[in-house]
VEXDO-587926 format. One record per residue (C-alpha): residue in one letter; x, y, z. Coordinates in pm, 1 decimal. Example, Ala and Ser with C-alpha at 12.3 -4.5 7.8 and 13.67 -1.06 7.14 Angstrom:
<recs>
bagu	x	y	z
A	1230.0	-450.0	780.0
S	1367.0	-106.0	714.0
</recs>
This chain:
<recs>
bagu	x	y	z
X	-455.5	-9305.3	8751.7
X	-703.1	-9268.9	8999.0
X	-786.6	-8923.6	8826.7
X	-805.1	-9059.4	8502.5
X	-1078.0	-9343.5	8624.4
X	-1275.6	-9058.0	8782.5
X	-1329.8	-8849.7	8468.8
X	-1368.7	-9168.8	8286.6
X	-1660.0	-9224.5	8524.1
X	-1763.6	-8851.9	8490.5
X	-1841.6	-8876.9	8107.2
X	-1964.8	-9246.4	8139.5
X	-2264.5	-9090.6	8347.5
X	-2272.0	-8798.7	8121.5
X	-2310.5	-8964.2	7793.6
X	-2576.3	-9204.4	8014.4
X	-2767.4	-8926.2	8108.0
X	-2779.2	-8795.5	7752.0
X	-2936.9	-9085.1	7623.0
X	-3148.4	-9197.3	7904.2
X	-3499.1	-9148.0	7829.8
X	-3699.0	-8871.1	7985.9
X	-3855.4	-8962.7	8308.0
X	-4228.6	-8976.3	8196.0
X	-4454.7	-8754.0	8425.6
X	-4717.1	-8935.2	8626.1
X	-5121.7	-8864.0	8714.2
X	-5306.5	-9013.7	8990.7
X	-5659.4	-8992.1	8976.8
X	-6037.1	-9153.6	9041.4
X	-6168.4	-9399.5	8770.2
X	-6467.0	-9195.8	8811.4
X	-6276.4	-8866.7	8669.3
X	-6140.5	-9030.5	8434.4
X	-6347.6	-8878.4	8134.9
X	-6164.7	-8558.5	8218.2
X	-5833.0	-8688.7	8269.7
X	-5755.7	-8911.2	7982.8
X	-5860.8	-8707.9	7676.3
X	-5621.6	-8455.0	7812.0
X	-5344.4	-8719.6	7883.8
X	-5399.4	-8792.6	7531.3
X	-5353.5	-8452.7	7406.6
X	-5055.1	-8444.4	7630.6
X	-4891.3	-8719.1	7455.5
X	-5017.4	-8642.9	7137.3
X	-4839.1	-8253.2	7208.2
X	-4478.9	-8394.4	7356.8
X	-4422.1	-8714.6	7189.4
X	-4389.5	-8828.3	7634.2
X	-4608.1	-9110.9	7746.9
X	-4743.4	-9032.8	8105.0
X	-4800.1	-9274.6	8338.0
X	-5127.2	-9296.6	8466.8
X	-5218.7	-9424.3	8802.0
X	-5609.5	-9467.9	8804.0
X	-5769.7	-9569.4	9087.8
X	-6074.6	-9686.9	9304.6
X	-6251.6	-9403.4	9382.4
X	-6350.7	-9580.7	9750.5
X	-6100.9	-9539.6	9990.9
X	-5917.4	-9294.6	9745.1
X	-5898.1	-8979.7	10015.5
X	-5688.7	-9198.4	10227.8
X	-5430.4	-9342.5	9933.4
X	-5318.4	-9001.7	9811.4
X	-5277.7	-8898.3	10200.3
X	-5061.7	-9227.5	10249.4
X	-4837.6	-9159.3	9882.0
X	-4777.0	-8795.7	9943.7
X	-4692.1	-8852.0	10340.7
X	-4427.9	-9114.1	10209.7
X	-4312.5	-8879.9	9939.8
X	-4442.0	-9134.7	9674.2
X	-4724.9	-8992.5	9500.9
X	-4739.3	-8866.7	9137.1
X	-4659.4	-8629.6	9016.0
X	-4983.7	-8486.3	8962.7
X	-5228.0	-8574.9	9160.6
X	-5679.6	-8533.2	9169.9
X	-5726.8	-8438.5	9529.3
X	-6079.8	-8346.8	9719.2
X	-6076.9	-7966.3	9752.5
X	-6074.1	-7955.3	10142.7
X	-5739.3	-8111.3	10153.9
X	-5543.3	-7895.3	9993.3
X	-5517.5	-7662.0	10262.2
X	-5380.6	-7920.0	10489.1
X	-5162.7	-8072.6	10273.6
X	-5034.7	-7703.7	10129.1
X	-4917.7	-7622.6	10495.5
X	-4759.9	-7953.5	10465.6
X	-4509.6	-7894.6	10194.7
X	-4642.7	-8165.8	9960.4
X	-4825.5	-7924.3	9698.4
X	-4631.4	-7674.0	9491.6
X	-4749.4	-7326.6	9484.5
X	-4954.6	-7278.7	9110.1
X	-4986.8	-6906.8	9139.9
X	-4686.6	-6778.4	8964.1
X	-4669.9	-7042.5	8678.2
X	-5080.9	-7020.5	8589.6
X	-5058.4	-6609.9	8549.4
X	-4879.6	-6710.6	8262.1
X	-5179.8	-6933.7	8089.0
X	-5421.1	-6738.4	7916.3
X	-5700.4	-6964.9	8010.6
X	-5646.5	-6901.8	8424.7
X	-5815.5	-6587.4	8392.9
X	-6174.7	-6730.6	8378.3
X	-6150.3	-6909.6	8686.5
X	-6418.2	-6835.6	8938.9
X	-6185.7	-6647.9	9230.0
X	-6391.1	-6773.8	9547.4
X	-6358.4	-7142.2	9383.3
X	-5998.2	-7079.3	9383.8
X	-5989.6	-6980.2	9758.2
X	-6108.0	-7329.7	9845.2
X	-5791.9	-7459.2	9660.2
X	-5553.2	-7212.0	9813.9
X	-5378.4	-7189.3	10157.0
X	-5164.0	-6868.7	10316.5
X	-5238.3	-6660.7	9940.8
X	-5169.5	-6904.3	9740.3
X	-5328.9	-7129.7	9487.0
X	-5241.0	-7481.9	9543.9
X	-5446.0	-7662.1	9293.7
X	-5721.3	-7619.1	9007.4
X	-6093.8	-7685.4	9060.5
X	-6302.0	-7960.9	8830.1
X	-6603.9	-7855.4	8957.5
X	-6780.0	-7719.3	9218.5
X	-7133.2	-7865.3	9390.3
X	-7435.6	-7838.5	9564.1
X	-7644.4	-8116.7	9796.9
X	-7956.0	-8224.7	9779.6
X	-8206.2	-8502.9	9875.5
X	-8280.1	-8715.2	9573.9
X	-8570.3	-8961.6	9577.8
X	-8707.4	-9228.0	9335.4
X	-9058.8	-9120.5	9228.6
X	-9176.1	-9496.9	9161.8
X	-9122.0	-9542.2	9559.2
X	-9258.5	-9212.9	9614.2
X	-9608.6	-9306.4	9439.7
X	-9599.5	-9648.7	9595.3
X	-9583.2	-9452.3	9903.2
X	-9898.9	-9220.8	9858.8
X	-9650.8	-8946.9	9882.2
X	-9733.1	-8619.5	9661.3
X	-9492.8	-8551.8	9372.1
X	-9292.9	-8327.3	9338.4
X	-9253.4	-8397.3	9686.4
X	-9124.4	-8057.2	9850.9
X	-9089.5	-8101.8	10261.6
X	-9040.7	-7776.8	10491.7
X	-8882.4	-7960.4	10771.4
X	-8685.4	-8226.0	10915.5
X	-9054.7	-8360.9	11042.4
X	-9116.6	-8372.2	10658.0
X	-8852.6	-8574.5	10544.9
X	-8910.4	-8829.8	10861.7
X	-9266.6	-8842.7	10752.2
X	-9195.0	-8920.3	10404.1
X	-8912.5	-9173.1	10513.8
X	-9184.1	-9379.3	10731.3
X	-9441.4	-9422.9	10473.2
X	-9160.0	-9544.9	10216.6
X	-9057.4	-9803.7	10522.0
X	-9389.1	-9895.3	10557.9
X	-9460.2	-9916.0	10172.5
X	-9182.6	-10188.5	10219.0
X	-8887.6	-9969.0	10047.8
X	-8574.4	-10155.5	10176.9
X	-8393.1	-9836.5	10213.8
X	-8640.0	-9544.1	10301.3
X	-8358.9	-9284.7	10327.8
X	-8015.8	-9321.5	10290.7
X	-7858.3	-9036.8	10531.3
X	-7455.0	-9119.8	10448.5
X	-7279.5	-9271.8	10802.2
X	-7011.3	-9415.3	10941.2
X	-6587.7	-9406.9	10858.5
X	-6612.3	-9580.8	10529.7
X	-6835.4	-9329.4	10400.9
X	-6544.0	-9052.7	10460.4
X	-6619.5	-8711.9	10380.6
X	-6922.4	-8861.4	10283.9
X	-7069.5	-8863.7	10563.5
X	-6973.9	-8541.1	10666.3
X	-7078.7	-8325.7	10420.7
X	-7363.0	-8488.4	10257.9
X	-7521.4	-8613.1	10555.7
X	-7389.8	-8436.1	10927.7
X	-7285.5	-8132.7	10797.4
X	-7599.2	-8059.0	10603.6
X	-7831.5	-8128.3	10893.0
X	-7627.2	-7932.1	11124.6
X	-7649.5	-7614.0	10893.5
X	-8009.0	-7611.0	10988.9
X	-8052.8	-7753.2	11304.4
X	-7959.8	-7397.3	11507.9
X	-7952.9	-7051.2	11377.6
X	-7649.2	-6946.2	11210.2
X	-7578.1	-6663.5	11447.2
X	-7269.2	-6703.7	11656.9
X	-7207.6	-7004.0	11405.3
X	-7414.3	-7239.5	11645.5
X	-7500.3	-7465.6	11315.0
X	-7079.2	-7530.2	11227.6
X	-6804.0	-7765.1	11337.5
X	-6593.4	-7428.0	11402.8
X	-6664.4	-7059.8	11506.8
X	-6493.8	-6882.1	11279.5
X	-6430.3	-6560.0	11443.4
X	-6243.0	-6715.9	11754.3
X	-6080.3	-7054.1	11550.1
X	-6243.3	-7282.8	11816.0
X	-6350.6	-7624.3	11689.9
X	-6747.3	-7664.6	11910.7
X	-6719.9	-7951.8	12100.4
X	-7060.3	-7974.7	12210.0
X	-7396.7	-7756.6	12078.0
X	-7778.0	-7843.4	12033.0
X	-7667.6	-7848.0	11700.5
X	-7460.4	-8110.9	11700.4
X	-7707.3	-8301.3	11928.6
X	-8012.3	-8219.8	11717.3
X	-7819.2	-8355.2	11408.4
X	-7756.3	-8696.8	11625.4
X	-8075.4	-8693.0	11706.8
X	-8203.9	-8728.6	11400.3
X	-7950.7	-9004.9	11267.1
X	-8096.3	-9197.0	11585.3
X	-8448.0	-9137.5	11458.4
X	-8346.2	-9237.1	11039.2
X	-8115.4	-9522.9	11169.0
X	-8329.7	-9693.1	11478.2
X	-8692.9	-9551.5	11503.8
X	-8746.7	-9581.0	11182.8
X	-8506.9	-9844.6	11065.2
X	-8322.4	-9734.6	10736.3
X	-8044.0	-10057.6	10696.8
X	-7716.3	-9925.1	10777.8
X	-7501.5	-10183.9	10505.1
X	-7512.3	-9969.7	10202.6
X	-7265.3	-9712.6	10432.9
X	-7046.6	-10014.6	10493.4
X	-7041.9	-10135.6	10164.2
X	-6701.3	-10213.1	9918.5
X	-6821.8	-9902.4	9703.5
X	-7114.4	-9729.0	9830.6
X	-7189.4	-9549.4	9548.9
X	-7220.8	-9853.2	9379.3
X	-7425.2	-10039.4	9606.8
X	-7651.0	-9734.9	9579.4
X	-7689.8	-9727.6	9200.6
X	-7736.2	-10142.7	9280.1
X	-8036.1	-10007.0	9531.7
X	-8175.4	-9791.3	9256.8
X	-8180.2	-9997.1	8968.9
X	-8354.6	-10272.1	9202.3
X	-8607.6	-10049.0	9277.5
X	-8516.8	-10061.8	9656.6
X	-8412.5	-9677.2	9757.7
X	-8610.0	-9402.5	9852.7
X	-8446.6	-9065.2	9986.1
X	-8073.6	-9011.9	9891.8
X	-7852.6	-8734.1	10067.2
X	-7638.8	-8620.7	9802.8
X	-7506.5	-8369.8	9552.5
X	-7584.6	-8271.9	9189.5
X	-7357.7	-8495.3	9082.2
X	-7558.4	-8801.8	9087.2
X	-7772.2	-8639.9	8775.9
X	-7493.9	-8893.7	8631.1
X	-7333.7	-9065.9	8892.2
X	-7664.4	-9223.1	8958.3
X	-7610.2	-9428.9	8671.3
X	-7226.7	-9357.1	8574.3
X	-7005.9	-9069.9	8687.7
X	-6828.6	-9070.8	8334.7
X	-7111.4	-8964.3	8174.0
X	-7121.6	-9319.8	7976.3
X	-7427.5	-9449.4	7852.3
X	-7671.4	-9221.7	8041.6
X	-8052.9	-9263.7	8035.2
X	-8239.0	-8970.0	7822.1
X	-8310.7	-8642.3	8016.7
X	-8625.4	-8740.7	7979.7
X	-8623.2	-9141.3	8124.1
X	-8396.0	-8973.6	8424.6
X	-8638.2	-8679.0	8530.1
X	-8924.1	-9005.7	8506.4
X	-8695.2	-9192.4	8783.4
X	-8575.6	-8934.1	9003.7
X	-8634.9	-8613.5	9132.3
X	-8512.8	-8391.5	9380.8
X	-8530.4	-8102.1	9671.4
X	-8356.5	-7914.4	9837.6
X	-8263.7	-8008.5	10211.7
X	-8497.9	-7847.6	10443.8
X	-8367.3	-7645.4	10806.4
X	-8513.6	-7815.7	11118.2
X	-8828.6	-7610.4	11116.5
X	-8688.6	-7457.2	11464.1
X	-8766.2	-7092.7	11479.6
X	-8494.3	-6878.5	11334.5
X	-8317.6	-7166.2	11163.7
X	-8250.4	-7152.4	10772.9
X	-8531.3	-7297.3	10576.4
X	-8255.6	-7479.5	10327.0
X	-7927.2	-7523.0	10365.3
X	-7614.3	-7596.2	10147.6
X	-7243.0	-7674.7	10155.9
X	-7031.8	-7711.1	9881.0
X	-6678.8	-7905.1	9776.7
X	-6557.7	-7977.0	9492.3
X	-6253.0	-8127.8	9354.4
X	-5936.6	-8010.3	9211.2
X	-5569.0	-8132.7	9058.5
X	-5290.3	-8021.1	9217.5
X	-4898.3	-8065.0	9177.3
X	-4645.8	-8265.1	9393.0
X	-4400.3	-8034.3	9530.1
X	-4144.0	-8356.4	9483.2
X	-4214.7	-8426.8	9108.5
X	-3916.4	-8486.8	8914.5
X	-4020.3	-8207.6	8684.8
X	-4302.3	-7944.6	8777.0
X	-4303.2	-7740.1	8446.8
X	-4378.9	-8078.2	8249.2
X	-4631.5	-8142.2	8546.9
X	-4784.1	-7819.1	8565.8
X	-4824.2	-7844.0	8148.1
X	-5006.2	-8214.7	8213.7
X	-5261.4	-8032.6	8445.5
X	-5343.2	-7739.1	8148.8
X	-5360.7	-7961.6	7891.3
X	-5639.7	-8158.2	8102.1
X	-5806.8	-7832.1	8169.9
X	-5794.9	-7683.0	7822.6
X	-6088.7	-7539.0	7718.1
X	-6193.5	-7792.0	7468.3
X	-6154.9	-8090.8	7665.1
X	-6304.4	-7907.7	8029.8
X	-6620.5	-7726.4	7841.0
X	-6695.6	-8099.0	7701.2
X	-6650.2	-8294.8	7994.8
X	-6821.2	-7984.1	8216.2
X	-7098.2	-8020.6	8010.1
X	-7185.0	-8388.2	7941.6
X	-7091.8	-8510.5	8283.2
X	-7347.5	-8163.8	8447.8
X	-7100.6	-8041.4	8674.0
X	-7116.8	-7707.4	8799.9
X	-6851.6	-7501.5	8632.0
X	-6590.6	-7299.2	8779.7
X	-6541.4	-7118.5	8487.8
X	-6666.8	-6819.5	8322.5
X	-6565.2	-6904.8	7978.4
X	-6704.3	-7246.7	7998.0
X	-7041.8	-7103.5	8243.2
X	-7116.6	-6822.4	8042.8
X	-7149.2	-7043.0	7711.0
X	-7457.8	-7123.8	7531.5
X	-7435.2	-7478.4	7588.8
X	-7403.7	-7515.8	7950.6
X	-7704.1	-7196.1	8048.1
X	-7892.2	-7437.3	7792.6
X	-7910.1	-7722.4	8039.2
X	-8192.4	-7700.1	8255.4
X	-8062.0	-7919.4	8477.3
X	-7737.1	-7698.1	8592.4
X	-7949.2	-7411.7	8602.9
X	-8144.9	-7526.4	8849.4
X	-7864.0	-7654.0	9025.1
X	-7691.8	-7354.5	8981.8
X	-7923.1	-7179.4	9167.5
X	-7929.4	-7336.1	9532.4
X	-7534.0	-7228.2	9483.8
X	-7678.4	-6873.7	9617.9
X	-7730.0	-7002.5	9989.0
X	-7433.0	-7227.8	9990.6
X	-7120.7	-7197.4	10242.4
X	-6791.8	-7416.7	10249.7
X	-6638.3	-7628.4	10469.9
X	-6398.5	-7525.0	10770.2
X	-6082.4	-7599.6	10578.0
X	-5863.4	-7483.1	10801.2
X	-5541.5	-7725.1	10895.0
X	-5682.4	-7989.4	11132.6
X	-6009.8	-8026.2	10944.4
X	-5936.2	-8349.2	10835.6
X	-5891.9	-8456.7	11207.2
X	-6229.1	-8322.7	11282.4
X	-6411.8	-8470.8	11014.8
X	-6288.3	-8796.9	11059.4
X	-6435.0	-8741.2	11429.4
X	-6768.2	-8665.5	11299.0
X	-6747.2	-8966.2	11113.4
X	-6669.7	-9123.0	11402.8
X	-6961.3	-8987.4	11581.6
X	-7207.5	-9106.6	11286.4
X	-7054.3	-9433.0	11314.4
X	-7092.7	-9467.5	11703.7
X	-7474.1	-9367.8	11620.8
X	-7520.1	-9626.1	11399.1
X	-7321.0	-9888.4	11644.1
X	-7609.7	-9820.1	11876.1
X	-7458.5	-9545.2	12113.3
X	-7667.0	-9253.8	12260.7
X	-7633.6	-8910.0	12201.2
X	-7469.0	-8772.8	12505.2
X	-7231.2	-9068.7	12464.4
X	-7152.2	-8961.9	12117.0
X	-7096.9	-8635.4	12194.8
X	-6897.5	-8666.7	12485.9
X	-6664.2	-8875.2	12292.6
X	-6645.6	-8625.9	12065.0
X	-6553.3	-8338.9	12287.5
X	-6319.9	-8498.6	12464.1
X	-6123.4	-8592.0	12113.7
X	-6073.8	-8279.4	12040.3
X	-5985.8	-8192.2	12329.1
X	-5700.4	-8447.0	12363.2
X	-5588.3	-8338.4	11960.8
X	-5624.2	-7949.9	11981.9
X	-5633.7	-7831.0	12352.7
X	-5870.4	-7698.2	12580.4
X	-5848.6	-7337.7	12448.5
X	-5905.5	-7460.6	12130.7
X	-6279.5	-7634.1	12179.8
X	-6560.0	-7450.5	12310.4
X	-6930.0	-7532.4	12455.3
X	-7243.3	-7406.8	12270.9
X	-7493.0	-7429.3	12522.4
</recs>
């Protein structure tokens, strides 16, 4: 009897299997990415017959929702994920390994291979790019003339940029430069603000302008570099007085289009990205080429103007989509993730939105070497370097954040950077953080 019951049971959940419905795959991603994304969920569907469930979300605050999901094994399936924390979560276990299955997709070929490294850990490719960027300072030319300053305004130094700041301050722009600060910025604040200042504020020898020598593995916990670059978040924040509340704002990119449009900003630290996002990171309703080069300009950072330090500097990112290692089904995942980067849907979104691409067939084309714009762009890409994504980055730049926040809070340098030291000390180990002096 009791064997009967069981194989009763047996086919009961075989013939509910059979006609239970396929377990739809599932996306997370920025609303600002969006353009990208849901064309190709839509060619997806339109391909399978399978809905997908999409998860869009805020992009504030995003970094530390798919780092929550993934650590509690509920993320999507596939998931939009800033390129420096792939590494991290790669060593992890919560991305699968992409190599194998993209050798067998014709279009993986014209993928840029050092834009790949930044989405691969331990020889393997974790994830695929979007894009890739550069930084720059951005200003608002209508300030600018208010201020007496020249246009196109082209500094040579830190002293340049500090100069320009005070006249805008004085001219009675609200925010005279907005140098990204503070833990609710996030990476924000590292890369578009510390990290490009410290580039240039020693010479690169030795790598006295990093967070980590990379010869030895050593994260530096203390360096004129590091205090130079405090130094002058001191002198933006409290000498000459540029209001910290746009870095604690719900969503400081928004509150700094709100600046913009109100005619209130003057220097941004940023990336090439706000050729749109300055007005809408989807690309939607942009001004003309022509009404946007009237508004804004912009220039590349400048070094300190110490002796023997680099005269510009540049870091880039980027972002990428990457692949649960727990969804329910990766070959239906990893076919989501092509179908978003097809060719047709990437080239279009590449080029309206003016990303950088990160690949050749979409680089090469006649419509994006058309754009002056990514040209340009394209160009300070030469002299650019990439983040320290080794695992424990993410520790390290939520220190520096920590450090731009204590700056802002009022704290002095050697304060700062003695906090900072001893952090990493207490995460990594002695042997692990050295002294520049």
């Amino acid at each position: 009897m009791l064997k009967r019951t069981l194989l009763a049971s047996a086919a009961a959940l075989a013939l509910l299997a059979a006609t239970a419905p396929a377990q739809a795959v599932s996306i997370m991603y920025a609303e600002w990415l969006a353009s990208l994304v849901e064309p190709g969920i839509a060619n997806y569907e339109a391909a399978t017959g399978e809905k997908v469930e999409a998860i869009k979300l805020p992009g504030a605050a995003y970094d530390q929702r798919t780092s929550l999901d993934l650590a509690a094994g509920t993320a999507a399936d596939v998931i939009q994920l800033d390129s420096f924390m792939v590494s991290e979560f790669a060593s992890s276990g919560y991305l699968e390994p992409l190599t194998e299955s993209a050798k067998g997709w014709d279009q993986y070929q014209y993928y840029m291979p050092g834009l790949l490294e930044v989405a691969s850990y331990d020889g393997q490719v974790y994830a695929l790019p979007t894009d890739t960027d550069v930084r720059m300072l951005w200003y608002d030319k209508s300030n600018f003339e208010k201020a007496g300053i020249a246009l196109p305004w082209e500094p040579k130094s830190w002293a340049d940029v500090l100069d320009a700041a005070q006249k805008l301050k004085d001219a009675g722009v609200k925010y005279p430069f907005q140098l990204p600060a503070g833990i609710k910025q996030g990476e924000g604040a590292t890369m578009q603000g510390f990290y490009m200042a410290l580039l240039g504020a020693d010479v690169p020898e030795g790598d006295r302008n990093r967070l980590l020598n990379r010869e030895t593995g050593q994260w530096i916990g203390d360096s004129p570099a590091i205090r130079k670059t405090l130094e002058l978040y001191r002198k933006v924040y409290h000498d000459i007085g540029q209001p910290a509340d746009l870095n604690y704002a719900a969503d400081p990119g928004a509150a700094v289009r709100e600046a913009l449009a109100n005619d209130q900003l003057g220097i941004l630290a940023s990336g090439s990205w706000e050729d749109a996002c300055l007005w809408d990171c989807n690309g939607v309703n942009l001004p003309s080429r022509e009404e946007r080069d009237a508004m804004v300009g912009w220039t590349p950072w400048p070094g300190s103007g110490d002796p023997g330090t680099k005269a510009t500097t540049n870091i880039s990112g980027g972002w990428t989509i990457a692949v649960n290692s727990k969804a329910a089904d990766k070959a239906k995942a990893f076919q989501l993730l092509t179908t978003i980067f097809d060719v047709g849907n990437f080239k279009d979104w590449t080029i309206k939105n003016h990303r950088m691409g990160v690949r050749t067939d979409i680089s090469e084309s006649p419509e994006y070497t058309a754009d002056a714009y990514l040209a340009k762009a394209t160009a300070l890409a030469a002299d650019t370097t990439g983040r320290d994504t080794i695992p424990g980055y993410q520790t390290v730049s939520a220190l520096v954040q920590q450090m731009t926040t204590e700056i802002l809070d009022g704290a002095s340098v050697e304060e700062t950077v003695k906090n900072y030291h001893d952090a990493l000390v207490d995460e990594f180990g002695e042997d692990k953080v050295i002294t520049y002096e």
